[in-house]
N, C-alpha and C positions, 0 to 999 in steps of 0.2 A: 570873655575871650578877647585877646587885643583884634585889634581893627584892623590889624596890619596884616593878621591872617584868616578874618573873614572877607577881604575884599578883593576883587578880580585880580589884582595886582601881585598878592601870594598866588593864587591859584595858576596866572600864566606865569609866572617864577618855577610853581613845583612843576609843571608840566614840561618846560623848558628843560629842567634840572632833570625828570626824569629821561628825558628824549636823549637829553647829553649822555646820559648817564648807558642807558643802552646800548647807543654808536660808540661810545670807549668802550663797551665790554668788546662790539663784536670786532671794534679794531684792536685789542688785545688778542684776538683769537685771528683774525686776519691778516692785521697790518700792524703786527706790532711797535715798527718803529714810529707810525704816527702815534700811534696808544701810548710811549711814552713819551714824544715828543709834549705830547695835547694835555700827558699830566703833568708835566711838569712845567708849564704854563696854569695849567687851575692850581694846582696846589700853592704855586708858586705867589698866584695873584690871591688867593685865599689867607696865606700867610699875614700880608701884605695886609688885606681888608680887615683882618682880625685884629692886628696891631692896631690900627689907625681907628679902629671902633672900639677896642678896649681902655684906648689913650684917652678918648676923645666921648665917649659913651656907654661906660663901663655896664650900668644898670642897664640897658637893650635887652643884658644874657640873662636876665630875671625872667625875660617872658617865655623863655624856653619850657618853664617850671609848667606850661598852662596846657604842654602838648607830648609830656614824656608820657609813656606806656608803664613804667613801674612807680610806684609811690616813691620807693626809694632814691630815684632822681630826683622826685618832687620835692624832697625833702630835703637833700644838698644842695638843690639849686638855691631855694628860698630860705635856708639856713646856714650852713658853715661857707656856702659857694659865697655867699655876700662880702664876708671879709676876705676873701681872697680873689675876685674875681680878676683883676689885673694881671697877679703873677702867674694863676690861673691860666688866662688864656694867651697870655706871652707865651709859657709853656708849650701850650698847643697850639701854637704861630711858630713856633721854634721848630717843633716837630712836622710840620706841616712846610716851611722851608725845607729840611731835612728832605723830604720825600720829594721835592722839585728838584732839589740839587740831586739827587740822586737817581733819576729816572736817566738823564741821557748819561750815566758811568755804567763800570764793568764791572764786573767780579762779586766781591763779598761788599762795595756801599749798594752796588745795583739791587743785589740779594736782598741787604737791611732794608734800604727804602721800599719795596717790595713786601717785606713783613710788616713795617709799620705804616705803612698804604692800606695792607690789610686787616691790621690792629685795631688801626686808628678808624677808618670806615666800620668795622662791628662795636667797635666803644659807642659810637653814637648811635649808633641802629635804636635804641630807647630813648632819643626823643621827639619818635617818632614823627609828627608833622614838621616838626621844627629839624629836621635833619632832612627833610623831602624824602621821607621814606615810601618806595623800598630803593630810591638811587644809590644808598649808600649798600644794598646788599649785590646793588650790579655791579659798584666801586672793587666790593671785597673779591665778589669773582671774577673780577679783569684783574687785580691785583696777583690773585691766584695765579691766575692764566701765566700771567708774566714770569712770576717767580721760576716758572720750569720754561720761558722763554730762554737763549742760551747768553744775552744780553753780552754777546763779546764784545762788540764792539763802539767805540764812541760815538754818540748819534752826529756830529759833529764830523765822525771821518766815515766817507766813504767807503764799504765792505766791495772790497777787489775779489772776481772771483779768480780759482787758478787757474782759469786762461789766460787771464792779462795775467796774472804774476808771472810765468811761464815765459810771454811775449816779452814783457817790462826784462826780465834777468838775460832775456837772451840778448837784447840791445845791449 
């Protein structure tokens, strides 16, 4: 087993990660606009970390292979994932941007990044410690949550209620 995940230092990470992981569901369910404010700051900085460690220390994402739950992770990670690991997880930096950019919009990208928020959190649900599982299944049903949130408006502008529109058009 790598060292990095028998030692205290994983263990207050996963603990951390799940605590986070909790307070976003239930501000998904409470306070949605911090819920996506706050994802779209992690995803956003996740994107970010992924790039910069795929560039910089491609082989890291081999250890994942030590803590998937299906064999069949075990066995792309430590086989075809090797030559590809770069474009690999560019890809899913890409996508992982994607869902930052898209948490404070309206409409059908709010919707999309909301689907692939919740794609992307159960894709990795198998590998298991190495995903701080089960955060990524609090991930999928904040994600959920949101999806049927009514996300009109830009986190960015202020939601006027019709009182003051009302007040505003009468001046």
């Amino acid at each position: 087993m790598n060292t990095l995940f028998s030692s205290s230092t994983f263990w207050i990470a996963y603990t951390l990660t799940n605590l986070v992981a909790v307070l976003l569901v239930t501000a998904c369910y409470r306070r949605p606009v911090l819920a996506r404010f706050s994802l779209a700051l992690l995803f956003g900085w996740a994107g970010w970390f992924n790039i910069i460690t795929v560039l910089e220390t491609p082989w890291v994402y081999a250890d994942f292979a030590d803590y998937v739950v299906f064999p069949v992770y075990r066995w792309f990670i430590l086989g075809p994932f090797e030559k590809i690991t770069v474009p690999f997880i560019l890809t899913i930096a890409a996508g992982q941007l994607f869902i930052a950019i898209s948490m404070p919009m309206t409409g059908r990208l709010f919707r999309a990044g909301c689907l692939a928020g919740f794609l992307f959190s159960l894709a990795i649900l198998p590998l298991g410690l190495g995903s701080a599982f089960p955060a990524m299944l609090f991930l999928a049903l904040g994600f959920y949550r949101l999806s049927e949130h009514p996300g009109d408006h830009l986190l960015w502008k202020r939601k006027t209620n019709r009182r003051n529109q009302k007040h505003l058009q009468a001046n």
